[in-house]
PLY file of the C-alpha trace (Angstrom):
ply
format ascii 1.0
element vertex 475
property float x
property float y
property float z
element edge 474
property int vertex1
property int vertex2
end_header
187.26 -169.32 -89.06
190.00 -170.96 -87.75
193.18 -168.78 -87.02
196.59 -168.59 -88.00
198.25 -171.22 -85.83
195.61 -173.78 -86.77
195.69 -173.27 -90.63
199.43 -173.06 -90.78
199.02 -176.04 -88.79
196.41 -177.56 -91.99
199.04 -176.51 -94.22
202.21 -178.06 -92.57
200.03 -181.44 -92.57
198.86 -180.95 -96.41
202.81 -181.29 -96.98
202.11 -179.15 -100.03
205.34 -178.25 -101.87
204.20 -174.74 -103.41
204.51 -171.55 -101.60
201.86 -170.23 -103.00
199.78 -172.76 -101.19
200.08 -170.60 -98.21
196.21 -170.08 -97.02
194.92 -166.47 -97.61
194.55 -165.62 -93.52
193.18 -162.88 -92.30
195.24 -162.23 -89.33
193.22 -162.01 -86.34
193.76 -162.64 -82.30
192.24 -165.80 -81.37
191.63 -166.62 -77.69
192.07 -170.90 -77.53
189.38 -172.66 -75.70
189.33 -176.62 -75.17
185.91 -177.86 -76.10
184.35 -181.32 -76.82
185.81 -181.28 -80.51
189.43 -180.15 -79.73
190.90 -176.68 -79.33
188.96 -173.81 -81.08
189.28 -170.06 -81.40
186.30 -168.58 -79.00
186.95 -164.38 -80.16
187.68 -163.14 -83.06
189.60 -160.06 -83.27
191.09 -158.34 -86.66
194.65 -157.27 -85.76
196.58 -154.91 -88.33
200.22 -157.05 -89.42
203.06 -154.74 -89.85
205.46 -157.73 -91.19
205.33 -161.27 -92.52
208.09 -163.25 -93.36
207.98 -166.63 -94.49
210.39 -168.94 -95.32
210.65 -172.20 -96.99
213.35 -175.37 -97.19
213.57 -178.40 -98.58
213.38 -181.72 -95.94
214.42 -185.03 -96.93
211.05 -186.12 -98.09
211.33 -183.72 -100.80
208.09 -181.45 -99.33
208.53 -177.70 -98.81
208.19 -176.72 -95.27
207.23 -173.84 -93.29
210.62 -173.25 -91.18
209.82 -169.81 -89.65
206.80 -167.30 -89.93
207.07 -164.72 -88.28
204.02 -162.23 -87.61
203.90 -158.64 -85.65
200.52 -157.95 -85.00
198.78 -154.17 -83.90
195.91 -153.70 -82.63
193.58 -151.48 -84.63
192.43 -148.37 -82.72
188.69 -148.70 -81.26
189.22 -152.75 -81.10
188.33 -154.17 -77.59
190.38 -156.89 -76.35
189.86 -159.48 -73.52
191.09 -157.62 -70.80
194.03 -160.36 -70.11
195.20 -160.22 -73.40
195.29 -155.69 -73.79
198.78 -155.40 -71.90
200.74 -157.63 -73.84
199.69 -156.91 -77.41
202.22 -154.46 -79.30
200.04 -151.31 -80.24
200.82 -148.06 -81.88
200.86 -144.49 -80.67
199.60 -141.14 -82.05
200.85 -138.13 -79.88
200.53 -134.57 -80.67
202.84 -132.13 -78.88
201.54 -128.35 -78.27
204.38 -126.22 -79.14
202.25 -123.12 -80.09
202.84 -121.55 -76.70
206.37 -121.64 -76.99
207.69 -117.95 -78.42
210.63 -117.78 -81.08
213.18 -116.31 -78.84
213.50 -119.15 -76.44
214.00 -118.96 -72.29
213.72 -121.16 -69.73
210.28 -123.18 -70.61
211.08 -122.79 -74.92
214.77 -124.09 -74.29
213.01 -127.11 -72.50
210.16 -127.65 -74.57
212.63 -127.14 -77.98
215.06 -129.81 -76.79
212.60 -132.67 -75.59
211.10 -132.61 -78.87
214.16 -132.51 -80.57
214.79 -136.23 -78.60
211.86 -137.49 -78.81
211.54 -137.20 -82.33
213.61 -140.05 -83.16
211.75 -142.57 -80.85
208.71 -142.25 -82.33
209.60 -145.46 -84.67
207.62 -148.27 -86.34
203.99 -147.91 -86.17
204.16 -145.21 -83.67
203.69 -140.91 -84.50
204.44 -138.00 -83.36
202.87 -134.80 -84.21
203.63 -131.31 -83.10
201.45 -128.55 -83.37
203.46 -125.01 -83.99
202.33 -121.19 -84.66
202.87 -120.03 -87.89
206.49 -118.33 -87.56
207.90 -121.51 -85.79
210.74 -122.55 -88.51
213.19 -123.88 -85.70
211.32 -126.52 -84.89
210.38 -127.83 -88.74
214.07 -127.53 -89.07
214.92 -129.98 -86.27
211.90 -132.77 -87.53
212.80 -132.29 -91.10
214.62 -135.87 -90.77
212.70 -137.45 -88.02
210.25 -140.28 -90.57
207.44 -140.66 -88.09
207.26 -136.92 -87.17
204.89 -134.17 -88.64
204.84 -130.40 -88.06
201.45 -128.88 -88.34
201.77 -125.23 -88.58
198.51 -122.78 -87.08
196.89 -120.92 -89.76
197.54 -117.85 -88.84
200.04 -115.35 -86.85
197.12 -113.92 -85.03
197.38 -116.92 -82.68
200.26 -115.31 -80.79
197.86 -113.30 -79.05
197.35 -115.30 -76.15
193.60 -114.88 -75.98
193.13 -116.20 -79.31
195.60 -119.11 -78.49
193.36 -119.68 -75.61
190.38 -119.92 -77.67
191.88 -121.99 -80.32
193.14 -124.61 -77.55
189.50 -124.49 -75.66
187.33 -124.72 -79.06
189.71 -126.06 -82.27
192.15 -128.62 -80.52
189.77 -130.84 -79.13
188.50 -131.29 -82.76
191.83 -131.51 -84.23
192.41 -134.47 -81.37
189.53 -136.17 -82.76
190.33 -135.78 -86.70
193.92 -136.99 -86.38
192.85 -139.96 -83.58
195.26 -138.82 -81.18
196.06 -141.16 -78.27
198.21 -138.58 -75.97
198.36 -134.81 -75.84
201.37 -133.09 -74.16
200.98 -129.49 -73.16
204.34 -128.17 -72.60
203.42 -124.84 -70.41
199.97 -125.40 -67.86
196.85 -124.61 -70.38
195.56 -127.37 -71.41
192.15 -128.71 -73.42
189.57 -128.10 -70.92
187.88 -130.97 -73.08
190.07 -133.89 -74.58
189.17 -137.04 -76.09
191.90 -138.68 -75.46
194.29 -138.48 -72.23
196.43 -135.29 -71.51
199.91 -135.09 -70.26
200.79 -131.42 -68.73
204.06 -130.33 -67.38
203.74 -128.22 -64.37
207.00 -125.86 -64.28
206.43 -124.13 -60.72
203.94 -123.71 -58.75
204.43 -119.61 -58.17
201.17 -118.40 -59.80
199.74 -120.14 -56.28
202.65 -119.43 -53.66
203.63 -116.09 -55.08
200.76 -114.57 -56.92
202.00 -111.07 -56.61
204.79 -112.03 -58.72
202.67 -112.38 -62.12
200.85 -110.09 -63.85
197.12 -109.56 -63.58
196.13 -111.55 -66.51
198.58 -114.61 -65.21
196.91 -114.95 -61.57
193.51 -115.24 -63.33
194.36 -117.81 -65.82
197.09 -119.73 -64.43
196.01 -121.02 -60.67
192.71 -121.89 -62.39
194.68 -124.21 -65.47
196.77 -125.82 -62.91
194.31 -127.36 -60.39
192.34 -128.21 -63.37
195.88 -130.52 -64.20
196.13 -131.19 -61.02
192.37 -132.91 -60.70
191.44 -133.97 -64.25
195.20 -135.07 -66.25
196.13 -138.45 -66.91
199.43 -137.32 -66.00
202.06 -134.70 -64.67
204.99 -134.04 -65.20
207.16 -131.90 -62.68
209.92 -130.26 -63.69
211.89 -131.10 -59.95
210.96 -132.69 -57.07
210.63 -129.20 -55.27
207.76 -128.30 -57.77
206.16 -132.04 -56.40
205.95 -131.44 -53.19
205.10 -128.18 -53.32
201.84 -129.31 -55.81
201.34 -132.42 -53.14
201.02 -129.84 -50.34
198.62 -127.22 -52.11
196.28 -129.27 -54.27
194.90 -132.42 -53.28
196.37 -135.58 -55.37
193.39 -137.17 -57.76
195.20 -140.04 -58.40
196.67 -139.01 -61.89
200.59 -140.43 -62.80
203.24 -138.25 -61.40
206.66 -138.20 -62.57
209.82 -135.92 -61.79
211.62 -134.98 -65.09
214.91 -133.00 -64.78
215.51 -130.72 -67.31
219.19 -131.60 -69.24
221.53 -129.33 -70.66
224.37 -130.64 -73.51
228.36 -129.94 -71.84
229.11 -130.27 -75.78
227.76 -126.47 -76.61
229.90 -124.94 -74.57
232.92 -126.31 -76.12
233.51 -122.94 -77.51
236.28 -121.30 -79.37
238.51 -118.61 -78.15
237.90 -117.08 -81.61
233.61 -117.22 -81.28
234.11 -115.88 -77.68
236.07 -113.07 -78.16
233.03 -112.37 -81.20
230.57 -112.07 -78.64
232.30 -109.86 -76.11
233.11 -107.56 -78.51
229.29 -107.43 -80.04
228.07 -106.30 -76.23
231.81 -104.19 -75.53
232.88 -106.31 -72.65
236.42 -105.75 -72.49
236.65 -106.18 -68.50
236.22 -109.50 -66.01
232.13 -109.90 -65.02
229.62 -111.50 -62.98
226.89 -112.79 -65.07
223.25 -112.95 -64.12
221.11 -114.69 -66.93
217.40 -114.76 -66.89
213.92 -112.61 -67.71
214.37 -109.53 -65.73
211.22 -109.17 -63.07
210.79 -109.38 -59.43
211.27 -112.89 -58.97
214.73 -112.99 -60.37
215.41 -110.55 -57.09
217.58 -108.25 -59.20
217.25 -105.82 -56.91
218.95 -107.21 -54.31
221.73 -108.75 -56.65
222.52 -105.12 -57.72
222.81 -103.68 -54.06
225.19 -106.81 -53.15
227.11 -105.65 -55.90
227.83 -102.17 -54.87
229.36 -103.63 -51.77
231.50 -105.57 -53.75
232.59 -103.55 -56.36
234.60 -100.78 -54.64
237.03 -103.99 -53.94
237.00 -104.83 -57.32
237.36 -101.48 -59.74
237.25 -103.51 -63.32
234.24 -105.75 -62.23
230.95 -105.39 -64.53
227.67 -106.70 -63.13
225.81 -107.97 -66.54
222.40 -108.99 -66.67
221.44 -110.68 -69.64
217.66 -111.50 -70.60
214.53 -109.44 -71.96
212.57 -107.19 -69.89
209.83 -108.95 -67.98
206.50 -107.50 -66.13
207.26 -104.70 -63.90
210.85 -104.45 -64.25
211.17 -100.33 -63.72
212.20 -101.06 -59.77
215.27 -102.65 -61.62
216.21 -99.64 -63.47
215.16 -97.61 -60.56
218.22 -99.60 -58.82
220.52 -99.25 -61.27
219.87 -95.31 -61.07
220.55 -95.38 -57.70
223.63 -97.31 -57.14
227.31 -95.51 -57.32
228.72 -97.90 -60.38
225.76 -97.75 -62.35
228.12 -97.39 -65.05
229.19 -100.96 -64.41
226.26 -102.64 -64.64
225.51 -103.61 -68.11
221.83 -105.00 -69.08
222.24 -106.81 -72.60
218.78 -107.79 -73.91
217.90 -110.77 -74.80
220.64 -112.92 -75.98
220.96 -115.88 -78.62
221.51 -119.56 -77.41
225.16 -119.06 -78.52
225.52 -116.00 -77.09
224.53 -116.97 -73.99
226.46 -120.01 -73.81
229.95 -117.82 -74.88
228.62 -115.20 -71.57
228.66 -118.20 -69.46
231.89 -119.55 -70.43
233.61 -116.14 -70.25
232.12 -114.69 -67.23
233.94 -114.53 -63.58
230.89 -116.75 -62.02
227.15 -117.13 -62.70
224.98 -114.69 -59.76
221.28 -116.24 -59.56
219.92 -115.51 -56.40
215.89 -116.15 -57.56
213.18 -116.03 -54.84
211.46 -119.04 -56.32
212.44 -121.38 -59.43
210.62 -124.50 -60.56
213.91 -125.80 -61.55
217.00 -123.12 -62.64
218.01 -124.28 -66.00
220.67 -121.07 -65.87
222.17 -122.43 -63.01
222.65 -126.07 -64.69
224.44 -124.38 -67.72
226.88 -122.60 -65.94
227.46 -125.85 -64.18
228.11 -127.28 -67.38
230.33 -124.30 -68.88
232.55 -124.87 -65.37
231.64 -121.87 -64.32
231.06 -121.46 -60.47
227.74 -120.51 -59.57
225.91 -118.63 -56.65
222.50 -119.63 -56.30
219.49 -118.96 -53.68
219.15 -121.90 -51.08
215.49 -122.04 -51.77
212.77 -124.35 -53.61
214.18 -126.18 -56.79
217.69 -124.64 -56.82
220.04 -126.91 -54.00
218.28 -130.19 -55.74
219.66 -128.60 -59.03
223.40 -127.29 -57.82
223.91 -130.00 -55.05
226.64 -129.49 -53.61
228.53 -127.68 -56.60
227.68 -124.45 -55.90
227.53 -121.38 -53.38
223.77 -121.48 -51.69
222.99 -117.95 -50.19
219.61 -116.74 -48.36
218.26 -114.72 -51.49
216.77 -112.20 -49.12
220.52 -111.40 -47.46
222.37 -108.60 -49.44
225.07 -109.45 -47.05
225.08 -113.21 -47.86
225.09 -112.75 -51.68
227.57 -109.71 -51.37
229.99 -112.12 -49.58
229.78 -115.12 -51.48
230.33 -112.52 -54.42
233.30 -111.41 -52.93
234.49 -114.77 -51.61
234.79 -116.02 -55.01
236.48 -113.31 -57.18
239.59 -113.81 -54.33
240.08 -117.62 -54.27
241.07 -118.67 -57.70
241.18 -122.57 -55.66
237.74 -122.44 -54.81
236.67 -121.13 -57.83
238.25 -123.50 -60.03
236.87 -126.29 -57.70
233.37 -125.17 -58.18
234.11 -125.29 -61.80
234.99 -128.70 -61.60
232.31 -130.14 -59.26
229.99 -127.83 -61.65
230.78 -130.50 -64.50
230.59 -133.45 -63.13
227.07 -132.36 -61.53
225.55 -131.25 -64.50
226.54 -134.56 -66.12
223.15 -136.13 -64.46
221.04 -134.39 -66.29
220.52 -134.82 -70.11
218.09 -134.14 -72.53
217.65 -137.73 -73.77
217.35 -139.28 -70.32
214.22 -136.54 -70.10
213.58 -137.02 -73.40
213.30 -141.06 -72.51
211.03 -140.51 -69.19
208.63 -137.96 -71.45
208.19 -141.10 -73.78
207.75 -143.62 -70.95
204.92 -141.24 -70.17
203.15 -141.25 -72.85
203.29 -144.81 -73.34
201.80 -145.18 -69.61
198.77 -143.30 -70.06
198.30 -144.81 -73.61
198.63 -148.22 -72.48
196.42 -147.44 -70.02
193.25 -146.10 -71.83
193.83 -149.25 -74.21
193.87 -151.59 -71.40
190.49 -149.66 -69.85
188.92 -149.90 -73.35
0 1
1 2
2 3
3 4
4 5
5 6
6 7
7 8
8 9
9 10
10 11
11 12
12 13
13 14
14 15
15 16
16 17
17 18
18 19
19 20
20 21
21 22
22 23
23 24
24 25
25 26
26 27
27 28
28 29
29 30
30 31
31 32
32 33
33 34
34 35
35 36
36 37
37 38
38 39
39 40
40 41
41 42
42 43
43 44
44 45
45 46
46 47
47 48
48 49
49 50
50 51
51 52
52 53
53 54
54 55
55 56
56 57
57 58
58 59
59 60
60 61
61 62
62 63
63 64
64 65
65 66
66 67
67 68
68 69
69 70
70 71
71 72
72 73
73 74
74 75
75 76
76 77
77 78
78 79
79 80
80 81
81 82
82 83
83 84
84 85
85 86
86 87
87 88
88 89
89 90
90 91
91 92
92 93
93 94
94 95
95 96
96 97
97 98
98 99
99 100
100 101
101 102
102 103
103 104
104 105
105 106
106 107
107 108
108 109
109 110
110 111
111 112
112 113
113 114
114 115
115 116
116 117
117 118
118 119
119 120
120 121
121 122
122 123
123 124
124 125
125 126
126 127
127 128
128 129
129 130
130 131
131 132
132 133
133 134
134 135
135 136
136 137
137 138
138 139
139 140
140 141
141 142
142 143
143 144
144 145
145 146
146 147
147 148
148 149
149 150
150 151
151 152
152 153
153 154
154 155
155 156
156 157
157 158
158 159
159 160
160 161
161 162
162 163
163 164
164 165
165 166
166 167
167 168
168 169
169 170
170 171
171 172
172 173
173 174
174 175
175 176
176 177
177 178
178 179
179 180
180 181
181 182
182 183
183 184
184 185
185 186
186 187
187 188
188 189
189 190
190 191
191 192
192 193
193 194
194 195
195 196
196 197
197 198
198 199
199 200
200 201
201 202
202 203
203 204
204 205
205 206
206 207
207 208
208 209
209 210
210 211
211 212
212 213
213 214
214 215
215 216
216 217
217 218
218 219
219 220
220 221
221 222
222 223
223 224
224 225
225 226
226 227
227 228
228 229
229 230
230 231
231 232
232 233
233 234
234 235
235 236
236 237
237 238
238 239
239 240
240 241
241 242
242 243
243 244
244 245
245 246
246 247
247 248
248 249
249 250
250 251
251 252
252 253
253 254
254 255
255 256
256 257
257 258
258 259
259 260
260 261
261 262
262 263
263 264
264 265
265 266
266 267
267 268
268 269
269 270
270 271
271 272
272 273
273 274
274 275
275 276
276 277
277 278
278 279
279 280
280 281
281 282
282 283
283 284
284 285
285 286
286 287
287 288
288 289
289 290
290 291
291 292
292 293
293 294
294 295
295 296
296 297
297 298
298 299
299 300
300 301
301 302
302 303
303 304
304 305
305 306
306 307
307 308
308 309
309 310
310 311
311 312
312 313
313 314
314 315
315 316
316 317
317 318
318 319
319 320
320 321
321 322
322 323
323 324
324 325
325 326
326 327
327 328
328 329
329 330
330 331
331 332
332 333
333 334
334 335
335 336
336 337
337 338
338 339
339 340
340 341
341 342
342 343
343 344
344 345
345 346
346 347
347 348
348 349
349 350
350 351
351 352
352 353
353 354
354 355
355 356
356 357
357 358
358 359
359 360
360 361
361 362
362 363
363 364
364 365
365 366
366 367
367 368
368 369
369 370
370 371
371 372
372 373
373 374
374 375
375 376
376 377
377 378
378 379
379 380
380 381
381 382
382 383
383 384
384 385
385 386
386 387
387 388
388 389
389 390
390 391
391 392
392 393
393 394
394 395
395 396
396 397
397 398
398 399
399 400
400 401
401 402
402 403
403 404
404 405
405 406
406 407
407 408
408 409
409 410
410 411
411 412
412 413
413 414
414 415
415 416
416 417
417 418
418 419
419 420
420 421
421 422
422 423
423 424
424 425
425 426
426 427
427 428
428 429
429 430
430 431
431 432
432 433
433 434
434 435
435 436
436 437
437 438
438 439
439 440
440 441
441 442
442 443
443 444
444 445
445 446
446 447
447 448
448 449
449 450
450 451
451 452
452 453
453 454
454 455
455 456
456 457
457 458
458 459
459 460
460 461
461 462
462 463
463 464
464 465
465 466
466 467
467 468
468 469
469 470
470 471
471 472
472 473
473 474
C-alpha cells in the first residue's frame, strides 16, 4: 500500500477535477526507502488522525487542485515505531493524579497538591487527559475541574478509604488495576506512597526528607511506613519531584541516586488572595476576638514546628509589649500536650491564643492583619507559611535551617531555631522599627513574586511529558 504522500501524489497527476476523487487512505507512517523501482514505503504503521483539512482551487487549466492538506497524526498506544522516528511523532497522554491522600481541610501538602491540579487542568488539551482520583467527600476538587474538557474526577467508592490502612491497601492492590483499565501513561502521587506495582511510570513528589533525618518527630505508624515508601521512590520512580533544593540534597546525601529524573519544583502562592478588604478582615478578627496587635505563627501544632521555644521567646518579649497576643493558628498535631504544657507555664498565658484550624481565607486575613509572621521550624521541606506572609507583606521570622533561607532569601529575619534568645530578639527587634518592618514587607513581595503556581504547575507537566516520552521512545 502506498502511503499518503505517494497517492496524493497519484491524485495530483490524475488532474481529476472532483473532490470526491480524493483516495480513501488509511493514514499510516511510512518509512521511504530508495529501491531498484523508485522510492517505496518499507513499514507500515497505522497512526490515529486527529484533523484533515483539504482544500481545493481552481488553476488555469480548469483542473481542481490539491493546494494544502494538512494531516496531524498520533500514534496509537502499544504501536512500536522505528526508534528514529518515536521522538518526533506528536502522541497523546493519559495521566491520573492521586488526590485521595489529600484530607478536606487543607495544610501545607493539600494547599500544594489542590493548586497544581487546579493549573494543570487546563493544559491537558487536544488528544491529551488528565484524570484525578479523589475520596468520596472530595467536592473541592470536582468543583475546580467542572470546566476543565479533558479532565475527569473519579471519586473512591467509599468513605471508608480515609482510614489510611485501607487507603494503603486500595493503592497496593486496586490502583495498579485501575492503571491498567484506563491505559494510563503517568501516575503522580502527590504525598510519598506510591504503587508498589505500576504498569506504567510513576512520578512521586518527595516533600522532606524528616521521616529519615528526624524520625522521632513522627508518630509510630509514620517511621514504619514512610522511610520504607521513600527509598522505594528513591530506587524504583521514573521520576521525583522535590519540593526545594534543600529536600535534593538532602535525598542525594541519604539514598543513593538510581538514575531516575529529578526536578526541583517550588511551591507558588497567588499575591492576588490577599488583596483583602478592610471590611472581610475586620470579619475574621472579630470571629476569633482579636481586638489587640499579634504575632502570628501558622502551621500543624507538633514538635517540629518548635512551639515550644516560640512561646518561651515570647514571654521575654511580652513584658515590653503589654497588648501583644502570641496566636498560633493550625490543628493539633501528634504529641502536642508539651505545647499546652508551655502555655500553662508561661506568665501571659492569657495572651497566647491557639485558634484551630483555620479556613484558606481566614488564614490569609491573619496574615495580612498580624504584626509579623513567627516560624521558627526545626526542619521544613519547603515553608509554604513563610511564602504567604511574604506575599501578604508581612515581615517574617524564620529558622536559618534546611528549606527555609532558599524560600525567604534575603526578605526575611533568619534566627537559630534552637536560640530562645535569637528568636526573642528578632521578635522584639521588629515590633520597634516600623522602617525595618515595612522594608521586610516590601522585599517580602517582590520575593514571593518567583514563585507561582502555574510556573509549578508548567514544570509538573514538563514532567510528565518526560517520562511519557520516554517509555514511548523505549517501546
Amino acid at each position: 500500500m502506498l502511503c499518503m504522500r505517494h497517492q496524493r501524489a497519484d491524485f495530483l497527476r490524475s488532474g481529476s477535477e472532483e473532490p470526491s476523487m480524493v483516495p480513501a487512505v488509511e493514514p499510516h507512517f511510512c518509512v521511504r526507502e530508495n529501491g531498484p523501482q523508485g522510492i517505496k514505503c518499507s513499514q507500515f504503521v497505522p497512526v490515529v488522525p486527529l484533523s484533515r483539512e483539504l482544500r481545493f482551487e481552481n488553476s488555469s487549466k480548469g483542473a481542481g487542485e490539491v493546494r494544502d492538506l494538512q494531516l496531524q497524526l498520533r500514534v496509537i498506544r502499544g504501536t512500536k515505531l522505528p526508534a528514529t522516528r518515536r521522538a518526533n511523532l506528536d502522541y497523546s497522554m493519559k495521566t491520573l493524579i492521586d488526590f485521595t491522600q489529600i484530607p478536606v481541610d487543607r495544610t501545607g501538602v493539600g494547599v500544594y497538591a489542590e493548586n497544581l491540579v487546579k493549573e494543570l487542568g487546563p493544559r491537558f488539551t487536544g488528544e491529551d487527559e488528565l484524570i484525578v482520583l479523589v475520596q468520596r467527600d472530595e467536592v473541592r476538587m470536582r468543583e475546580i475541574l467542572r470546566e476543565c474538557r479533558n479532565a475527569l474526577v473519579i471519586p473512591l467508592p467509599t468513605t471508608l478509604f480515609r482510614y489510611r490502612g485501607l487507603l494503603l491497601l486500595y493503592e497496593q492492590v486496586v490502583l495498579p488495576m485501575l492503571l491498567l483499565w484506563k491505559k494510563i501513561d503517568v501516575v503522580h502521587s502527590l504525598h510519598y506512597t506510591h504503587p508498589l506495582y505500576s504498569p506504567c511510570p510513576r512520578v512521586v513528589t518527595i516533600h522532606d526528607l524528616t521521616f529519615l533525618l528526624y524520625p522521632s518527630l513522627h508518630t509510630l505508624g509514620r517511621r514504619m511506613i514512610m522511610p520504607f515508601f521513600i527509598k522505594h521512590a528513591v530506587k524504583h520512580a521514573e521520576a521525583l519531584i522535590f519540593i526545594s533544593e534543600a529536600t535534593r540534597l538532602d535525598a542525594e546525601r541519604l539514598l543513593p541516586s538510581s538514575g531516575n529524573l529529578r526536578r526541583v519544583i517550588p511551591l507558588g502562592v497567588d499575591p492576588r488572595g490577599f488583596d483583602i478588604g478592610a471590611q472581610e478582615t475586620e470579619s475574621v478578627l472579630r470571629k476569633f476576638a482579636l481586638d489587640r496587635p499579634f504575632v502570628l505563627f501558622v502551621g500543624t501544632l507538633e514538635p517540629r514546628k518548635n512551639i515550644v521555644r516560640l512561646i518561651r521567646a515570647f514571654d521575654q518579649i511580652a513584658i515590653e509589649h503589654p497588648d501583644l497576643l502570641l496566636v498560633l493558628a493550625g490543628k493539633l498535631g501528634w504529641d502536642s500536650q508539651d505545647i499546652f504544657v508551655a502555655q500553662q507555664a508561661s506568665n501571659y498565658r492569657d495572651r497566647i491564643r491557639h485558634l484551630g484550624f483555620v479556613a484558606e481565607s481566614e488564614k490569609k486575613a491573619l496574615l495580612v492583619a498580624c504584626e509579623a509572621l513567627i516560624y521558627p521550624s526545626l526542619y521544613e521541606g519547603f515553608g509554604l507559611p513563610v511564602l504567604e506572609a511574604m506575599a501578604a507583606g508581612t515581615p517574617v521570622i524564620t529558622s536559618n535551617i534546611s528549606s527555609l533561607p532558599e524560600v525567604a532569601g534575603e526578605a526575611a529575619i533568619l534566627v537559630n531555631p534552637l536560640s530562645i534568645e535569637e528568636i526573642a530578639s528578632a521578635l522584639r527587634s521588629i515590633l520597634i522599627d516600623d522602617i525595618r518592618r515595612r522594608n521586610l514587607g516590601d522585599l517580602g513581595k517582590r520575593r514571593a513574586a518567583h514563585f507561582n503556581w502555574p510556573n509549578a504547575a508548567s514544570q509538573t507537566y514538563a514532567v510528565y511529558k518526560s517520562v511519557s516520552q520516554k517509555r514511548l521512545q523505549s517501546g
